[in-house]
C-alpha positions as CSV (number, residue, x, y, z in Angstrom):
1,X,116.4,83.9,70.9
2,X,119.7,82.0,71.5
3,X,120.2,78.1,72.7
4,X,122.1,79.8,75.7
5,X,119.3,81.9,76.8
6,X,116.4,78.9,76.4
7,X,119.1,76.4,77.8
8,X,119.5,78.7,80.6
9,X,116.0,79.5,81.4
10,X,115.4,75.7,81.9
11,X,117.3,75.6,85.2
12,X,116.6,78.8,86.9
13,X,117.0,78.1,90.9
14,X,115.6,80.0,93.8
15,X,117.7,83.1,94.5
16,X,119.5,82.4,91.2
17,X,119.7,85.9,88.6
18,X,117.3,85.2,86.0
19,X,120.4,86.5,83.6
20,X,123.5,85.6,84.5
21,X,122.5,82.8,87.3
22,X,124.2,84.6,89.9
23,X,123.5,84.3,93.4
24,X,120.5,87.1,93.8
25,X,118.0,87.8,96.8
26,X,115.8,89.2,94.1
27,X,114.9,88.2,90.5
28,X,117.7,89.9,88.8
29,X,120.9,90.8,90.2
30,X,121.7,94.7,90.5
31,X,124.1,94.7,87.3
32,X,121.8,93.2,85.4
33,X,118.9,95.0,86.8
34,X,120.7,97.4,85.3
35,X,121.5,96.4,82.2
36,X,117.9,96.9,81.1
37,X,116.6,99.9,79.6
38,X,114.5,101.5,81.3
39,X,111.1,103.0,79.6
40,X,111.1,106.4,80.8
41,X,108.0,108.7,81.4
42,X,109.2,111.8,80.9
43,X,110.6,111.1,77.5
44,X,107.4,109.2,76.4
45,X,104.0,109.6,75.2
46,X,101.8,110.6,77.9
47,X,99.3,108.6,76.5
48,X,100.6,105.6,74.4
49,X,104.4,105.6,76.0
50,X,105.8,105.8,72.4
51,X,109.9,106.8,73.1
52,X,111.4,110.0,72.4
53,X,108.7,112.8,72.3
54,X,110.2,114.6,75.5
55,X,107.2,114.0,77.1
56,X,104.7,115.2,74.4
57,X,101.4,113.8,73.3
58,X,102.8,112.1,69.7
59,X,101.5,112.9,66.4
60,X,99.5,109.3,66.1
61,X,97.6,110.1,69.5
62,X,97.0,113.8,68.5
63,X,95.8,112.3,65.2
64,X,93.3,109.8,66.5
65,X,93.7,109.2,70.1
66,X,93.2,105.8,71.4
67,X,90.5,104.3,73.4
68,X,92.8,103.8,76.8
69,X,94.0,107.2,78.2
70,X,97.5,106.8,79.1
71,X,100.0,104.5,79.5
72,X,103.3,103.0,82.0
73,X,105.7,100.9,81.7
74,X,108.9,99.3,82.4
75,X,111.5,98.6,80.0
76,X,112.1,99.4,76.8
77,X,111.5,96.3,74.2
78,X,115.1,95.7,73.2
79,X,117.6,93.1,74.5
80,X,117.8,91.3,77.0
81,X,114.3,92.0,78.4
82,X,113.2,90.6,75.1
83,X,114.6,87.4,75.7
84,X,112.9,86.9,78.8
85,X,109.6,87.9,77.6
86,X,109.6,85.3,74.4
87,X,111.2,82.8,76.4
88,X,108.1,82.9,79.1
89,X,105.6,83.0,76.3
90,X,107.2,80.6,73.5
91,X,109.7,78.4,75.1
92,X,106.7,77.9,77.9
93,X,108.8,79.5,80.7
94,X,106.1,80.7,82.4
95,X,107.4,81.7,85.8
96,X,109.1,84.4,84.5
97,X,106.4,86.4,84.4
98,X,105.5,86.7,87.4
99,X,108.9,88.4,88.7
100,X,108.2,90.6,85.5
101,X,105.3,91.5,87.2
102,X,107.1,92.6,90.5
103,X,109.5,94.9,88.3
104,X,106.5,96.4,86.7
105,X,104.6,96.8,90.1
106,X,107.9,99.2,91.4
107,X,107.7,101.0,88.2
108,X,103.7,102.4,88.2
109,X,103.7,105.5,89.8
110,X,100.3,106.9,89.0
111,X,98.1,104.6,90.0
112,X,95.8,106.7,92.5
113,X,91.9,106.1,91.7
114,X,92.1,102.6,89.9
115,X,89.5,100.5,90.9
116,X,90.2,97.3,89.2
117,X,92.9,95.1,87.6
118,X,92.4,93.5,84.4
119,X,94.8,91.2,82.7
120,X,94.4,91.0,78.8
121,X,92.7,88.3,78.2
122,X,93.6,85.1,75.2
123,X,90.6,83.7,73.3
124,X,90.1,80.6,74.4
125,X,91.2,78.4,72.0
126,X,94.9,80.3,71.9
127,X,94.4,79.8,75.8
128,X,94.3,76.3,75.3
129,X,97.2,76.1,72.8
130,X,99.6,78.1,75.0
131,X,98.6,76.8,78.5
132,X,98.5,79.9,80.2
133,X,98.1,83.5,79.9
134,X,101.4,85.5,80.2
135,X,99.1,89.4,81.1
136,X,97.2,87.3,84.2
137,X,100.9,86.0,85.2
138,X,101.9,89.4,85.5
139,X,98.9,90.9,86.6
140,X,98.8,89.0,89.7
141,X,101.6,90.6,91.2
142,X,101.1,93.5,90.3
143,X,97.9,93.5,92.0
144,X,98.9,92.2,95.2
145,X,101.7,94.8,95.3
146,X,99.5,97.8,94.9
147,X,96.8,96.3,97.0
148,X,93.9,97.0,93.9
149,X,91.2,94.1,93.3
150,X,92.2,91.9,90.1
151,X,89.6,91.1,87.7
152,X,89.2,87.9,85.5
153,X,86.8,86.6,83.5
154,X,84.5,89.8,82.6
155,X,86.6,90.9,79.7
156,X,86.8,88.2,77.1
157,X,88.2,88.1,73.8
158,X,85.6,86.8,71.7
159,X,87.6,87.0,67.9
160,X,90.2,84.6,67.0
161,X,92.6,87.1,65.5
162,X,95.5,86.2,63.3
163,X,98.9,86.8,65.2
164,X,99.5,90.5,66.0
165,X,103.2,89.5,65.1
166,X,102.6,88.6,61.2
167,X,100.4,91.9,60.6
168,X,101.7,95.4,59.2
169,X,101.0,98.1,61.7
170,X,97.5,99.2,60.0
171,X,97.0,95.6,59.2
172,X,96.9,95.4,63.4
173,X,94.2,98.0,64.2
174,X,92.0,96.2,61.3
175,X,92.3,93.3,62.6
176,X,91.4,94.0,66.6
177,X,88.3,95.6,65.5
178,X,85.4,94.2,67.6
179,X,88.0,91.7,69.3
180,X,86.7,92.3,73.0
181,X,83.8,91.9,75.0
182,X,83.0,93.0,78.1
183,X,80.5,91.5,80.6
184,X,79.2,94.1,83.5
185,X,78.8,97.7,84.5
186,X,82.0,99.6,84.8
187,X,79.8,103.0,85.2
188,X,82.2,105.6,87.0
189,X,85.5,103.2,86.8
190,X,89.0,103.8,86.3
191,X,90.4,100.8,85.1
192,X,94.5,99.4,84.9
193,X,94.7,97.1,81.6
194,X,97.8,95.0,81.8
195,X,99.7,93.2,79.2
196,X,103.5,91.8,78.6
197,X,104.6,93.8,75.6
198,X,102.9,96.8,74.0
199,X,103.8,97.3,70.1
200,X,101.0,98.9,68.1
201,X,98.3,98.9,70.5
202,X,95.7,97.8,68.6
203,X,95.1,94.8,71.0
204,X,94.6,97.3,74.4
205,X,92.9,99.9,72.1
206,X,90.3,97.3,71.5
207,X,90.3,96.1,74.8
208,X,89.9,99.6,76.3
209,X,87.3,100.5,73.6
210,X,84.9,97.3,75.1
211,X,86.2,98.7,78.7
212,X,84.7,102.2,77.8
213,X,81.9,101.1,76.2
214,X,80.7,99.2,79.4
215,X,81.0,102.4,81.1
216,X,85.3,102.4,82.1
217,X,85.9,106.7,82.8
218,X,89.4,105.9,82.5
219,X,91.6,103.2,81.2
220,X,95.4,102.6,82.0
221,X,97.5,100.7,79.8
222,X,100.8,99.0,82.9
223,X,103.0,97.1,80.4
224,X,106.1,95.4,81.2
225,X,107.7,96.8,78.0
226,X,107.3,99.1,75.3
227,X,108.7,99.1,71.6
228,X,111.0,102.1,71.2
């Protein structure tokens, strides 16, 4: 991530671009609203959103198919939308996610039948080390937006996992395994997982696999972005 970028971040104003600091009613201004890639359904995996299957079921899902049953998101995972993801989760710019949130709220469009919210949840002692949990910043939003009741607390993470980030892609999936808990009855349930980023998956696999095994019927993945 550049100095300019983290420097930048650090003085955001009201009504300022979250870009280019340009004077903006909204979050980011039009041109660089559109300078973001936009994650596209049509072009994607119906059911993990991996890019450029022309809207076919890809040959990992048709393999094994995941726990959660299909997938939305925003933007595509490359510059700058990047940026403004680490910088809210590593430079501790935290109230950028919640107009991330927004974005992805005006993006969902099947969201008919979802009964609940739920943010993916840190374990509690990388809670404590970050401060806050980027999915519930974003999650919020988006719940109020699509008027559907937000859930915390019930899904927990109880396995301190090494960093997604450092792992090979199988290395991932191994190491989720058994990551998620869930407390309740979701008998009957279609559920809307949200997260910042989606890479693998392993980490909303496992979630969704704890959601389904308390009872979930159907589990959507809502990310802000996607890696291509």
């Amino acid at each position: 991530m550049s100095n300019f970028i983290v420097d930048f971040f650090n003085y955001i104003a009201p009504h300022q671009c979250l870009l280019c600091s340009g004077t903006s009613l909204h979050s980011l201004c039009k041109p660089c609203e559109q300078s973001l890639a936009p994650w596209i359904a049509s072009d994607s995996c119906p059911c993990c959103g991996y890019v450029n299957t022309q809207g076919h079921f890809c040959g990992a899902c048709l393999q094994a198919k995941p726990a959660f049953d299909h997938t939305q998101a925003a933007f595509l995972y490359i510059e700058p939308i990047a940026s403004l993801i680490q910088a809210a989760k590593f430079a501790k710019q935290w109230s950028l996610l919640p107009p991330l949130g927004e974005f992805l709220a005006t993006c969902i469009t099947e969201q008919q039948g979802i009964d609940r919210i739920i943010p993916l949840p840190l374990h509690p002692a990388r809670l404590v080390e970050r401060g806050f949990n980027q999915a519930l910043e974003i999650a919020r939003p988006v719940a109020a937006a699509l008027r559907i009741p937000l859930e915390i607390g019930r899904l927990q993470r109880i396995k301190d996992t090494e960093h997604q980030a450092r792992l090979s892609a199988n290395a991932r999936w191994q190491n989720m395994r058994g990551a998620f808990h869930y407390q309740g009855d979701l008998s009957g349930q279609r559920i809307a997982l949200i997260d910042d980023v989606m890479t693998s998956g392993a980490s909303l696999n496992a979630a969704a696999r704890a959601l389904k095994a308390a009872g979930a019927i159907d589990v959507q993945v809502w990310v802000v972005a996607r890696t291509p």
